[in-house]
mmCIF file as gemmi writes it, N, C-alpha and C atoms, coordinates in Angstrom:
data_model
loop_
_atom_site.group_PDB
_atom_site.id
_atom_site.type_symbol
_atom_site.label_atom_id
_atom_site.label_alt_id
_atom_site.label_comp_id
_atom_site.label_asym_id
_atom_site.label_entity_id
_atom_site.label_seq_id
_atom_site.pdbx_PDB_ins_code
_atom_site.Cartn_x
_atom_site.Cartn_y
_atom_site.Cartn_z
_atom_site.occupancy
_atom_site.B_iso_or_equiv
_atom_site.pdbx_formal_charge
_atom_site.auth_seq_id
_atom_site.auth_asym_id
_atom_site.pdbx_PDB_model_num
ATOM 1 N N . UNK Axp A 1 ? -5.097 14.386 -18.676 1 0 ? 1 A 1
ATOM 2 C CA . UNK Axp A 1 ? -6.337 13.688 -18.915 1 0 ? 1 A 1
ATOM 3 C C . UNK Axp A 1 ? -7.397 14.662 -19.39 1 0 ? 1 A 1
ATOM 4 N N . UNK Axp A 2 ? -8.335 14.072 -20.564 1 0 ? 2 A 1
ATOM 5 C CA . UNK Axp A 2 ? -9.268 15.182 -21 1 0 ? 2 A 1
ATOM 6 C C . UNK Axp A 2 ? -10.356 14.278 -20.2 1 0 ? 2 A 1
ATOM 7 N N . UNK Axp A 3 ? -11.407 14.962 -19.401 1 0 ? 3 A 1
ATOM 8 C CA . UNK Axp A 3 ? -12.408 14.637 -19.433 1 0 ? 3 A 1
ATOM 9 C C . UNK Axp A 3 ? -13.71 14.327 -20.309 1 0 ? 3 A 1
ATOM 10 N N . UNK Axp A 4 ? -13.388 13.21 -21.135 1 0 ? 4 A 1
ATOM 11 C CA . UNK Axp A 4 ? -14.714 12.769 -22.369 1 0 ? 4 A 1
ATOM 12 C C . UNK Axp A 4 ? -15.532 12.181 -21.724 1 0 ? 4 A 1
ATOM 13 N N . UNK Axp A 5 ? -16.54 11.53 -22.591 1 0 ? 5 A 1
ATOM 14 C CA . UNK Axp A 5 ? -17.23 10.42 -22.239 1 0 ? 5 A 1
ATOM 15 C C . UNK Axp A 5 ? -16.633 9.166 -23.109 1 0 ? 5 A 1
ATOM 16 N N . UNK Axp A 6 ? -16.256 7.967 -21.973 1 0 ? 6 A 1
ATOM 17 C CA . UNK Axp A 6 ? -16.043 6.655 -22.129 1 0 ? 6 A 1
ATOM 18 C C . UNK Axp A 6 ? -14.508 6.787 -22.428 1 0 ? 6 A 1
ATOM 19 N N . UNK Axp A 7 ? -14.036 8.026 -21.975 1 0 ? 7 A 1
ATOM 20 C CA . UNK Axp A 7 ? -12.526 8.014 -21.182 1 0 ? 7 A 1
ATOM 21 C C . UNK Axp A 7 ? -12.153 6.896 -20.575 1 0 ? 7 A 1
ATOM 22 N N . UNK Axp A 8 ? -11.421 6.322 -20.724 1 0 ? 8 A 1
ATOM 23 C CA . UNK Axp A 8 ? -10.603 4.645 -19.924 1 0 ? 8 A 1
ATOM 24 C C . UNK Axp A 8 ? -9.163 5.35 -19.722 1 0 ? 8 A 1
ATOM 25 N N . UNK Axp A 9 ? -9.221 4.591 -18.14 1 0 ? 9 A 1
ATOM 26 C CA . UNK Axp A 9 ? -8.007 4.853 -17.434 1 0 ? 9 A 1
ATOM 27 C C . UNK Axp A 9 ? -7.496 3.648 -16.694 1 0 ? 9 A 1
ATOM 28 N N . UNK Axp A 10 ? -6.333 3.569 -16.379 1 0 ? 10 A 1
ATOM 29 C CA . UNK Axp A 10 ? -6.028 2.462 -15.755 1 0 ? 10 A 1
ATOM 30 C C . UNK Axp A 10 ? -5.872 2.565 -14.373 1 0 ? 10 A 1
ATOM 31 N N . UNK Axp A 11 ? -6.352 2.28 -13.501 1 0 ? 11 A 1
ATOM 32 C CA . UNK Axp A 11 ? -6.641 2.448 -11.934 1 0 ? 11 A 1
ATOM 33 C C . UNK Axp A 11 ? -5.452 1.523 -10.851 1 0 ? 11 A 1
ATOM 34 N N . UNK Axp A 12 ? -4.756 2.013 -10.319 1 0 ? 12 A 1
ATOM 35 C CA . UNK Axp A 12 ? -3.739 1.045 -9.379 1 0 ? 12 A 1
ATOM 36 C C . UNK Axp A 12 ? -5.252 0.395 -8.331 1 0 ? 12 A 1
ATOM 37 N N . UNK Axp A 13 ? -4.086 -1.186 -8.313 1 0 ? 13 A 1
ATOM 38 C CA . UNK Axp A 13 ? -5.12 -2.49 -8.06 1 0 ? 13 A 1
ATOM 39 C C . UNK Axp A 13 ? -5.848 -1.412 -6.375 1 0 ? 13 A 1
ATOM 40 N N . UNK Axp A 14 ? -4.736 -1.035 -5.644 1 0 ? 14 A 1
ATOM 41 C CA . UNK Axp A 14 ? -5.342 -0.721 -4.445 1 0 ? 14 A 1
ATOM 42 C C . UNK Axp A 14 ? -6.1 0.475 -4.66 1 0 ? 14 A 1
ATOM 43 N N . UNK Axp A 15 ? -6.322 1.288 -5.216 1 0 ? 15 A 1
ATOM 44 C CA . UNK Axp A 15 ? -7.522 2.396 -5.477 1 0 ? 15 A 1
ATOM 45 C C . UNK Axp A 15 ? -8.676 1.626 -5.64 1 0 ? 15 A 1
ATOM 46 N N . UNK Axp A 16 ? -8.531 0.48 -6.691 1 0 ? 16 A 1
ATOM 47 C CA . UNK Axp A 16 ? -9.814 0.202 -6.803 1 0 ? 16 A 1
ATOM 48 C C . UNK Axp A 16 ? -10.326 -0.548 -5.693 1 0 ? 16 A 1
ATOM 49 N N . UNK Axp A 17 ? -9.732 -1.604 -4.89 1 0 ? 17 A 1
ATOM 50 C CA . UNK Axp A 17 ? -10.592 -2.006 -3.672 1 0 ? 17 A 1
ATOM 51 C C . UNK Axp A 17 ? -10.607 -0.84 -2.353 1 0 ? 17 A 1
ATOM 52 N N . UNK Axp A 18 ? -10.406 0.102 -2.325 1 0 ? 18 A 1
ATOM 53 C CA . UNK Axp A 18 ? -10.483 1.631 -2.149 1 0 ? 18 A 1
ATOM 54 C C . UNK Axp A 18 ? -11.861 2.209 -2.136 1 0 ? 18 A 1
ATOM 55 N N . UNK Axp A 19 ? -12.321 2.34 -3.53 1 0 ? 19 A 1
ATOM 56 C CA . UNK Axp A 19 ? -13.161 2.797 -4.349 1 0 ? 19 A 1
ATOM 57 C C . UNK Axp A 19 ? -14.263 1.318 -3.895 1 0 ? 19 A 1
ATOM 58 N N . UNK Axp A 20 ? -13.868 0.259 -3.891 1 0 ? 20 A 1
ATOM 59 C CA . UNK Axp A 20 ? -14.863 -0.674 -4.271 1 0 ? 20 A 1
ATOM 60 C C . UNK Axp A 20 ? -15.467 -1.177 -2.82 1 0 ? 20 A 1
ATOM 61 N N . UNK Axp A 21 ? -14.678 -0.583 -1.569 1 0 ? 21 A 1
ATOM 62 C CA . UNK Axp A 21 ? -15.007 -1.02 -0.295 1 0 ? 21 A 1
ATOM 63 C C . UNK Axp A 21 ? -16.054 0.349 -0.176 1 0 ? 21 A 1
ATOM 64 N N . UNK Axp A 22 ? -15.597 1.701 -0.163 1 0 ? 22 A 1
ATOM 65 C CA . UNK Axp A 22 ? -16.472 2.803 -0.163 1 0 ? 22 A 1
ATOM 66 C C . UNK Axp A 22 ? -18.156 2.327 -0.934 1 0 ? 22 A 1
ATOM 67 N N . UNK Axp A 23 ? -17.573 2.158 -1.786 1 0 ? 23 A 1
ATOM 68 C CA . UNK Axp A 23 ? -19.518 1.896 -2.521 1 0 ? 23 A 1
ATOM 69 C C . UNK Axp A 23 ? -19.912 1.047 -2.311 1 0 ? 23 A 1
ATOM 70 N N . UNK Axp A 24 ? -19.774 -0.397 -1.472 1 0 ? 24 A 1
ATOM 71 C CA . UNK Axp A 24 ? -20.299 -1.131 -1.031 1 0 ? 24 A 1
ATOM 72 C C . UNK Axp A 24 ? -20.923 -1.09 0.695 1 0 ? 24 A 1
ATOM 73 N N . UNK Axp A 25 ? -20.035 -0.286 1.141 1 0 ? 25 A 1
ATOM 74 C CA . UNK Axp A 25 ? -20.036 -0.105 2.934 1 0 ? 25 A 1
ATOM 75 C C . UNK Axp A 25 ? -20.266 1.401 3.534 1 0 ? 25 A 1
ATOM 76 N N . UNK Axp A 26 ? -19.623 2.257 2.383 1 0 ? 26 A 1
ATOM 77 C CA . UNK Axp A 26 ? -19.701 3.714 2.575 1 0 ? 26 A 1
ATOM 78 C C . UNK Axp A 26 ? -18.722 4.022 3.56 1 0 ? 26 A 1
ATOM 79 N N . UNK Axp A 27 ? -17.633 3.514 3.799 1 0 ? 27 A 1
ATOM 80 C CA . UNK Axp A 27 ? -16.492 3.716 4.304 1 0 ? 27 A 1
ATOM 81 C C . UNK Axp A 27 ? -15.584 3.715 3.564 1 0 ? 27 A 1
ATOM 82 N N . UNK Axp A 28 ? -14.415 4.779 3.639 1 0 ? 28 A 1
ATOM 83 C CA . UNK Axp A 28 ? -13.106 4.671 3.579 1 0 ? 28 A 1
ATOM 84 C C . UNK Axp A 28 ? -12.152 4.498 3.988 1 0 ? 28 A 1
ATOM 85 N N . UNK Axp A 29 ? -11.691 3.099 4.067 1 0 ? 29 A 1
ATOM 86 C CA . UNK Axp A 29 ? -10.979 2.31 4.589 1 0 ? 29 A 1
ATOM 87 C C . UNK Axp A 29 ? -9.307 2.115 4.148 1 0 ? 29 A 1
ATOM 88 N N . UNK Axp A 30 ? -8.212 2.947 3.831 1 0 ? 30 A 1
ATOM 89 C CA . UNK Axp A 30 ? -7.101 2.801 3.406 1 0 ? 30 A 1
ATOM 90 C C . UNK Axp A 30 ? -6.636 1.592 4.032 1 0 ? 30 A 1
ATOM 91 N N . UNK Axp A 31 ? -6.518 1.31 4.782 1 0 ? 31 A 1
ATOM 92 C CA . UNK Axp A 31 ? -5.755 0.278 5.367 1 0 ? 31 A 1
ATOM 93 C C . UNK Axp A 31 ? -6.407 -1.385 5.008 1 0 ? 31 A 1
ATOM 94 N N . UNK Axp A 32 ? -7.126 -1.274 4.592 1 0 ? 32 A 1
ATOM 95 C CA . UNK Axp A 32 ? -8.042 -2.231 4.251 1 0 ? 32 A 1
ATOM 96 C C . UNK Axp A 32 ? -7.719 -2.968 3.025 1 0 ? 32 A 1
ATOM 97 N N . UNK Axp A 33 ? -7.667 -1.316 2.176 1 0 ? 33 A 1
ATOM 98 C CA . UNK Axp A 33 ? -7.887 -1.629 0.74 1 0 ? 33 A 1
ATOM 99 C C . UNK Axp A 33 ? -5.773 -1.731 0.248 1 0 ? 33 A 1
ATOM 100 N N . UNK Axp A 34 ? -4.936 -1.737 1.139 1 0 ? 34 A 1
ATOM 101 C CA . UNK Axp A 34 ? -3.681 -2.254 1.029 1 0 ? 34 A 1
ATOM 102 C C . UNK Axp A 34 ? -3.406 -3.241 1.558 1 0 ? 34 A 1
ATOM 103 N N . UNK Axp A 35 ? -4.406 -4.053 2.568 1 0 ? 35 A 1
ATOM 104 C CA . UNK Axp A 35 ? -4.788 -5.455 3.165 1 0 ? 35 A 1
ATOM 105 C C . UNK Axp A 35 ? -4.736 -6.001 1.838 1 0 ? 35 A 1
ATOM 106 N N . UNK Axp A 36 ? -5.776 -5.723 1.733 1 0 ? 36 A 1
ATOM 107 C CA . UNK Axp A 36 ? -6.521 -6.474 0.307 1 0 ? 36 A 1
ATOM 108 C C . UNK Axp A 36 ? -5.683 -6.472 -1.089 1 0 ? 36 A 1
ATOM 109 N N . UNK Axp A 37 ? -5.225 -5.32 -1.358 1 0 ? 37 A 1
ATOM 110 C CA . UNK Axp A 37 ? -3.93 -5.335 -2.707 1 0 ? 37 A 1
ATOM 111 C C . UNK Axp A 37 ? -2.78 -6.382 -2.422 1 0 ? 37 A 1
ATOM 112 N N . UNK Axp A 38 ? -2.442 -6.731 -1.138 1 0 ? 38 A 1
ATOM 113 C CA . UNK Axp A 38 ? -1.028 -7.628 -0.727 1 0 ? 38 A 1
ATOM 114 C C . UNK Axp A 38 ? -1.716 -9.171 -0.796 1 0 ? 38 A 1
ATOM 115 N N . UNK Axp A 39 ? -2.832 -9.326 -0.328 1 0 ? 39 A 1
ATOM 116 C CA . UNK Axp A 39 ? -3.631 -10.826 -0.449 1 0 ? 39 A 1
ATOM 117 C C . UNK Axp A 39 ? -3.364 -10.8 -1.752 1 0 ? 39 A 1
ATOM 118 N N . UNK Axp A 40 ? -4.051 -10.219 -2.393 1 0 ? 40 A 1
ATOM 119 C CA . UNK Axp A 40 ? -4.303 -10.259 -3.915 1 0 ? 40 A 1
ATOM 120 C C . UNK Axp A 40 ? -2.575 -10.831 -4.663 1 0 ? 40 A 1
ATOM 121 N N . UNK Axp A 41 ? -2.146 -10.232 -4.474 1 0 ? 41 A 1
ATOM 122 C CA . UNK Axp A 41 ? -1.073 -10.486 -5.113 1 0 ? 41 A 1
ATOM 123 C C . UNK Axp A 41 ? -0.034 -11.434 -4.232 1 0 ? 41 A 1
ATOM 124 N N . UNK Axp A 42 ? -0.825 -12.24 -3.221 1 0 ? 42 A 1
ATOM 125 C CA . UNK Axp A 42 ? 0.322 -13.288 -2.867 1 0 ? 42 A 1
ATOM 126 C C . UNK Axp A 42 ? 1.217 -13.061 -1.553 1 0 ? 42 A 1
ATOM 127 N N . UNK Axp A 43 ? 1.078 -12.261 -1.123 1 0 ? 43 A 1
ATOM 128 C CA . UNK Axp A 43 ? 1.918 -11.795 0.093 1 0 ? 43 A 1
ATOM 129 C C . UNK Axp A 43 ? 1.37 -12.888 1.107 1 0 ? 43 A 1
ATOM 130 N N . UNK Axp A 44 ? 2.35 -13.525 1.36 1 0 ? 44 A 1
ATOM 131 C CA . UNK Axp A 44 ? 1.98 -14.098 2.578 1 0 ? 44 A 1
ATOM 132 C C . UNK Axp A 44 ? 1.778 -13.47 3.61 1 0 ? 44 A 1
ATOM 133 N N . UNK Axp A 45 ? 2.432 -12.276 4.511 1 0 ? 45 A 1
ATOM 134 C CA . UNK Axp A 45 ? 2.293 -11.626 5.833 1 0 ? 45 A 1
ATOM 135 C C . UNK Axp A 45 ? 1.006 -10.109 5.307 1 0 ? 45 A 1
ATOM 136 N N . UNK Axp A 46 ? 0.297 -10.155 4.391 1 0 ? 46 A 1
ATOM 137 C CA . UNK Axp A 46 ? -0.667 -9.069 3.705 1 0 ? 46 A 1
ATOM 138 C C . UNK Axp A 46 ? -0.936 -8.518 5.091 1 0 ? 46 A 1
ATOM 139 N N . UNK Axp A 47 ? -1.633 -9.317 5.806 1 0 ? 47 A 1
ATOM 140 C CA . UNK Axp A 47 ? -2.109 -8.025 7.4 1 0 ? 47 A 1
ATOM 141 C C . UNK Axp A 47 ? -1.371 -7.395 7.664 1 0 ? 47 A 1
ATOM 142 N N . UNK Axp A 48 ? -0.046 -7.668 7.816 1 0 ? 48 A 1
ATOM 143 C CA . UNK Axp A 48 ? 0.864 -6.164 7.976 1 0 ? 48 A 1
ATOM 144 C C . UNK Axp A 48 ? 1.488 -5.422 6.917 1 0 ? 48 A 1
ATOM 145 N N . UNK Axp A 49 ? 1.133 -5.314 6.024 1 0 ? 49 A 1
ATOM 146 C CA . UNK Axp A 49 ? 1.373 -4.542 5.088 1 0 ? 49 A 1
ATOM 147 C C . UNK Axp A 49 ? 0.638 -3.066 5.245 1 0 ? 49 A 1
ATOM 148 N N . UNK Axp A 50 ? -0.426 -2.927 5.542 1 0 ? 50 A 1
ATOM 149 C CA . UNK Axp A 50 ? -0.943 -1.637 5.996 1 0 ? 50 A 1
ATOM 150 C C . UNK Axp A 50 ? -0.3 -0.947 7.014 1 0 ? 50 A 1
ATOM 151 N N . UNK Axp A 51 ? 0.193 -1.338 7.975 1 0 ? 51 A 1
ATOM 152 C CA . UNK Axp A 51 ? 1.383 -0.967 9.256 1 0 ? 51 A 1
ATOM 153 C C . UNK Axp A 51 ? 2.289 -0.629 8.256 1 0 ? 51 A 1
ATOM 154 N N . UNK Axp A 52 ? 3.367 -1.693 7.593 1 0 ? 52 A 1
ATOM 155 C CA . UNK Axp A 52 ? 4.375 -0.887 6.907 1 0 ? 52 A 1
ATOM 156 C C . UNK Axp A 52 ? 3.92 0.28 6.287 1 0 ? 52 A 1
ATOM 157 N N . UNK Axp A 53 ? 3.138 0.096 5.35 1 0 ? 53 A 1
ATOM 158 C CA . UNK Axp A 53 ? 2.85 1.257 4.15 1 0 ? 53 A 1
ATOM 159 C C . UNK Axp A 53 ? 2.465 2.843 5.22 1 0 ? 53 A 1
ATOM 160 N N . UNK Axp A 54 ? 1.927 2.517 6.28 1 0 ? 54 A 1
ATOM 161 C CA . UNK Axp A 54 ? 1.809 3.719 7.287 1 0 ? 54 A 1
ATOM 162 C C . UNK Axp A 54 ? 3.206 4.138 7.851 1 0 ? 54 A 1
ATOM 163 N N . UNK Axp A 55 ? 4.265 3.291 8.388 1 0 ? 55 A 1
ATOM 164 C CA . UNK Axp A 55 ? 5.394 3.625 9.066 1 0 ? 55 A 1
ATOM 165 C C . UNK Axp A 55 ? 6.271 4.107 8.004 1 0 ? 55 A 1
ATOM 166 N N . UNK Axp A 56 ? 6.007 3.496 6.772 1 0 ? 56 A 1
ATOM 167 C CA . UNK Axp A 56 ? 7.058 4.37 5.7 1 0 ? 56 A 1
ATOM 168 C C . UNK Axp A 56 ? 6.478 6.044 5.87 1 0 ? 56 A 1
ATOM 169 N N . UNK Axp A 57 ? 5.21 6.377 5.695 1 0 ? 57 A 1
ATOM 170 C CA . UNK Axp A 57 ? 4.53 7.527 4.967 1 0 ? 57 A 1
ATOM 171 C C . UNK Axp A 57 ? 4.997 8.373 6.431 1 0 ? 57 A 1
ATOM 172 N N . UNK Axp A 58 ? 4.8 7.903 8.002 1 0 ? 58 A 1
ATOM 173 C CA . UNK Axp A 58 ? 5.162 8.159 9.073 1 0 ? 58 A 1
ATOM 174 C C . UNK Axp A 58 ? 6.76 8.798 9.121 1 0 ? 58 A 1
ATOM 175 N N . UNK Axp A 59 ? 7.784 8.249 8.717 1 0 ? 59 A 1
ATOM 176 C CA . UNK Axp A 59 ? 9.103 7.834 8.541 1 0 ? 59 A 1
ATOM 177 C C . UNK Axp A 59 ? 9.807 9.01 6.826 1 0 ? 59 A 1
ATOM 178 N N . UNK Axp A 60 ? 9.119 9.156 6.166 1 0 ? 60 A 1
ATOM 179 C CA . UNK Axp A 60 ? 9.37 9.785 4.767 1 0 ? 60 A 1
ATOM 180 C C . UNK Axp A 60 ? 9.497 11.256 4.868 1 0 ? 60 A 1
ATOM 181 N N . UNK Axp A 61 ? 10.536 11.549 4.446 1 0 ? 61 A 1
ATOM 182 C CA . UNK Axp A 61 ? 10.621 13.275 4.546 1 0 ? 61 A 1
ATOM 183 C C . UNK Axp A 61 ? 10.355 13.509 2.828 1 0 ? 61 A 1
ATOM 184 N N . UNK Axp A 62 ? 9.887 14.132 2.536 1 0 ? 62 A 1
ATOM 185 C CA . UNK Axp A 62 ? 9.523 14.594 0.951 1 0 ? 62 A 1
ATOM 186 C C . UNK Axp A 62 ? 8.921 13.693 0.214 1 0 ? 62 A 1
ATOM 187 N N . UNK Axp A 63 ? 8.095 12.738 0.807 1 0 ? 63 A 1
ATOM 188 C CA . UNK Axp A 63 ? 7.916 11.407 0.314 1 0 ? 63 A 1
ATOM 189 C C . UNK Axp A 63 ? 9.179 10.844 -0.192 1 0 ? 63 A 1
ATOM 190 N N . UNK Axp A 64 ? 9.974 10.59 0.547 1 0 ? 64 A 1
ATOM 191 C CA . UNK Axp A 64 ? 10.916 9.526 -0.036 1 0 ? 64 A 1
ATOM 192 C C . UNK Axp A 64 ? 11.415 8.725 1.44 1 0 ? 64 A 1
ATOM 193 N N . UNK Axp A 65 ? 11.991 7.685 1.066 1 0 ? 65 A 1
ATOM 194 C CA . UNK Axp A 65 ? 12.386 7.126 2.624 1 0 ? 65 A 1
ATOM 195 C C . UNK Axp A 65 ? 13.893 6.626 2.282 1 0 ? 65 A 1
ATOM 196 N N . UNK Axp A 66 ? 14.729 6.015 2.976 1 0 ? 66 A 1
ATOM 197 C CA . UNK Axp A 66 ? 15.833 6.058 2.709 1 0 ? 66 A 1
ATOM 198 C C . UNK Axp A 66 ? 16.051 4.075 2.881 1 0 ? 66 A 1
ATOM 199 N N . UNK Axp A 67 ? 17.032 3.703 2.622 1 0 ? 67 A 1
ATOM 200 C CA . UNK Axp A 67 ? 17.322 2.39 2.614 1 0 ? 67 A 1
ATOM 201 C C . UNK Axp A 67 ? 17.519 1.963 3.816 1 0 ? 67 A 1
ATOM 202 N N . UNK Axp A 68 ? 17.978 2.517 4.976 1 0 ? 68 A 1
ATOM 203 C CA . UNK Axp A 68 ? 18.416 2.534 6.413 1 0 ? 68 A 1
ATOM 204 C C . UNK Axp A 68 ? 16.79 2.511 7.044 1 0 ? 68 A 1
ATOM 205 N N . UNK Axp A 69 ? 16.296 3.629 6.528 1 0 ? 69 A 1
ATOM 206 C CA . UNK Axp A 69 ? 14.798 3.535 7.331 1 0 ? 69 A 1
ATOM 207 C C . UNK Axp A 69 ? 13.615 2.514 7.002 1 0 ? 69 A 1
ATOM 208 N N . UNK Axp A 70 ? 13.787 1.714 5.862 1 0 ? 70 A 1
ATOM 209 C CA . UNK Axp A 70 ? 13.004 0.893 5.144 1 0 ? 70 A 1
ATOM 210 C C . UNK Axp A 70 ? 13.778 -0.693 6.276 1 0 ? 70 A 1
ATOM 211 N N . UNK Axp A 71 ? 15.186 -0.887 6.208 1 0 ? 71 A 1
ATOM 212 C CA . UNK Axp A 71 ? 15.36 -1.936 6.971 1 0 ? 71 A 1
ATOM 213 C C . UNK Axp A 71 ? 15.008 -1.581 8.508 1 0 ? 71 A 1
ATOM 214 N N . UNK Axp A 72 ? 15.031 -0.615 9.711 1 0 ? 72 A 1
ATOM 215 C CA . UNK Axp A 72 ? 14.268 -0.472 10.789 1 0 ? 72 A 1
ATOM 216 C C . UNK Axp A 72 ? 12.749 -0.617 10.74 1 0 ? 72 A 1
ATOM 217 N N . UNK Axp A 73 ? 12.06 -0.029 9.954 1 0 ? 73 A 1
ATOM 218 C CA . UNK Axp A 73 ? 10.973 -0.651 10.296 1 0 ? 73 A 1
ATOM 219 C C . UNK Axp A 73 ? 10.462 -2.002 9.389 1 0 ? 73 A 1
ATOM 220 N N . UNK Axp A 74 ? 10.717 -2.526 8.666 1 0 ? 74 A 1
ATOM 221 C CA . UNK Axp A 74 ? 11.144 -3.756 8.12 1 0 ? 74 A 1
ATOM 222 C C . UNK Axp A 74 ? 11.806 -4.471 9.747 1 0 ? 74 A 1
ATOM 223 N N . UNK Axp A 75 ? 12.404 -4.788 10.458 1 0 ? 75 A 1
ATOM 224 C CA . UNK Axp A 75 ? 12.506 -5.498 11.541 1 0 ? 75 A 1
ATOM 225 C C . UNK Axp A 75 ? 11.579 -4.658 13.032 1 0 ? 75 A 1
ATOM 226 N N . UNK Axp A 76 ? 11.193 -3.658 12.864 1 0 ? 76 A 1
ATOM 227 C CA . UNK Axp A 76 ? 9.81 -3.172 13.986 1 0 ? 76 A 1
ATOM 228 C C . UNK Axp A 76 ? 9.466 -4.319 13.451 1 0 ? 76 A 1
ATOM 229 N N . UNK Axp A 77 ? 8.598 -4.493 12.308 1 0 ? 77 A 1
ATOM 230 C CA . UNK Axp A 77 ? 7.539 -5.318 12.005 1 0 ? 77 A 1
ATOM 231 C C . UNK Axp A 77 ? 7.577 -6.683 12.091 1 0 ? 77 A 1
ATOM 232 N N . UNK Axp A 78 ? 9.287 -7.306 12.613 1 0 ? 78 A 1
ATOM 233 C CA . UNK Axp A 78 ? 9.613 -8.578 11.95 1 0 ? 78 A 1
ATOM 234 C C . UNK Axp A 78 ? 9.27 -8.75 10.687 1 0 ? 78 A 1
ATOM 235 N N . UNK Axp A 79 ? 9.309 -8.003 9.565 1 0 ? 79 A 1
ATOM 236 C CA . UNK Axp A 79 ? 9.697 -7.93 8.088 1 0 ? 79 A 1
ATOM 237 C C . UNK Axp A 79 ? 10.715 -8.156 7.414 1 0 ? 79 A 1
ATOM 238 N N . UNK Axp A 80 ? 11.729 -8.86 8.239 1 0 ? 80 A 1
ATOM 239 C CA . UNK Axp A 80 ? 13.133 -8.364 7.86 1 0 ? 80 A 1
ATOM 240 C C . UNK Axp A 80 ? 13.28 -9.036 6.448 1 0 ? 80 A 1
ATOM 241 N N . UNK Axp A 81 ? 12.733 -9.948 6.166 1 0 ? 81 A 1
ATOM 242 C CA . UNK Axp A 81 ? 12.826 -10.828 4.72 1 0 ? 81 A 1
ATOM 243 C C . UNK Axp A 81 ? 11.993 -10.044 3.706 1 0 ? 81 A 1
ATOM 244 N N . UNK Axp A 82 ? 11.95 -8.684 3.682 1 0 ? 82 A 1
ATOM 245 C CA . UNK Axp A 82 ? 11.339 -8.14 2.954 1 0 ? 82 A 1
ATOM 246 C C . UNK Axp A 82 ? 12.555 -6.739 2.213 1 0 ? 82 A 1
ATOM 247 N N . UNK Axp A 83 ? 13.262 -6.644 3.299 1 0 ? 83 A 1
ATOM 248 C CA . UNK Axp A 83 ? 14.249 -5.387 3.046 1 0 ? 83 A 1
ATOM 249 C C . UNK Axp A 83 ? 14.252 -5.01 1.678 1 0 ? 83 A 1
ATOM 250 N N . UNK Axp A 84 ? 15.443 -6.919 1.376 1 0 ? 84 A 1
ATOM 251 C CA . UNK Axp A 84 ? 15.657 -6.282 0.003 1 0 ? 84 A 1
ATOM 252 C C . UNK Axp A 84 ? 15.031 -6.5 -1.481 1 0 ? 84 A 1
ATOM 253 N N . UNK Axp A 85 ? 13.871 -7.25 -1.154 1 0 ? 85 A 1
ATOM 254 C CA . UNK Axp A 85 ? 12.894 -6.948 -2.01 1 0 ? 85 A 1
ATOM 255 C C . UNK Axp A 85 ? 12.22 -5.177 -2.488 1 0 ? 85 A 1
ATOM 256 N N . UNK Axp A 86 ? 11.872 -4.925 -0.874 1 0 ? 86 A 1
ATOM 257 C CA . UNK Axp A 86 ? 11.55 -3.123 -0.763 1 0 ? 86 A 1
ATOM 258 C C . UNK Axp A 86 ? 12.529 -2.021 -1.291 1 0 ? 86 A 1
ATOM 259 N N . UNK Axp A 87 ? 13.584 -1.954 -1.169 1 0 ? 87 A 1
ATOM 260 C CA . UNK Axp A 87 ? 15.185 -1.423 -1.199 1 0 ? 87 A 1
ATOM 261 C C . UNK Axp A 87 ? 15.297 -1.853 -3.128 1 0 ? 87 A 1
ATOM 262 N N . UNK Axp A 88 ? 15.267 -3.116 -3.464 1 0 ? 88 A 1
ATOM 263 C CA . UNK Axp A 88 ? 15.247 -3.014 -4.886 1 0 ? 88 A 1
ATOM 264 C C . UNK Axp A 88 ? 13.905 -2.503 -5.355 1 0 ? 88 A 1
């Protein structure tokens, strides 16, 4: 990226309610702003989506997680109808 003026970038949906909860409240709220990315896009169970997205990052050696560890905490959470959506 060069730093110009009127540089356009494309921002992942959850940075920006990230970014958009901070300048409204002056908090930074991660868990919030992956609340809010899973509503957005339809997730029916969205409130726990911030729990998963923490127990993966919890659970991940090199940032990566494995297919075995994605279905355990996928049923911690009662997620289990999510496995193989996550896994593909």
């Amino acid at each position: 990226m060069l730093a110009k003026p009127r540089e356009m970038c494309k921002m992942p949906n959850v940075i920006k309610y990230l970014v958009q909860e901070a300048i409204e409240t002056g908090r930074w709220d991660p868990e919030d702003a992956v609340a809010k990315n899973f509503k957005f896009m339809g997730e029916s169970r969205w409130e726990k989506m911030p729990k998963l997205v923490q127990k993966f990052g919890e659970e991940s050696k090199d940032y990566k997680i494995t297919a075995i560890q994605i279905k355990k905490i996928c049923r911690e959470l009662d997620l289990e109808d999510k496995v193989d959506p996550l896994i593909a």
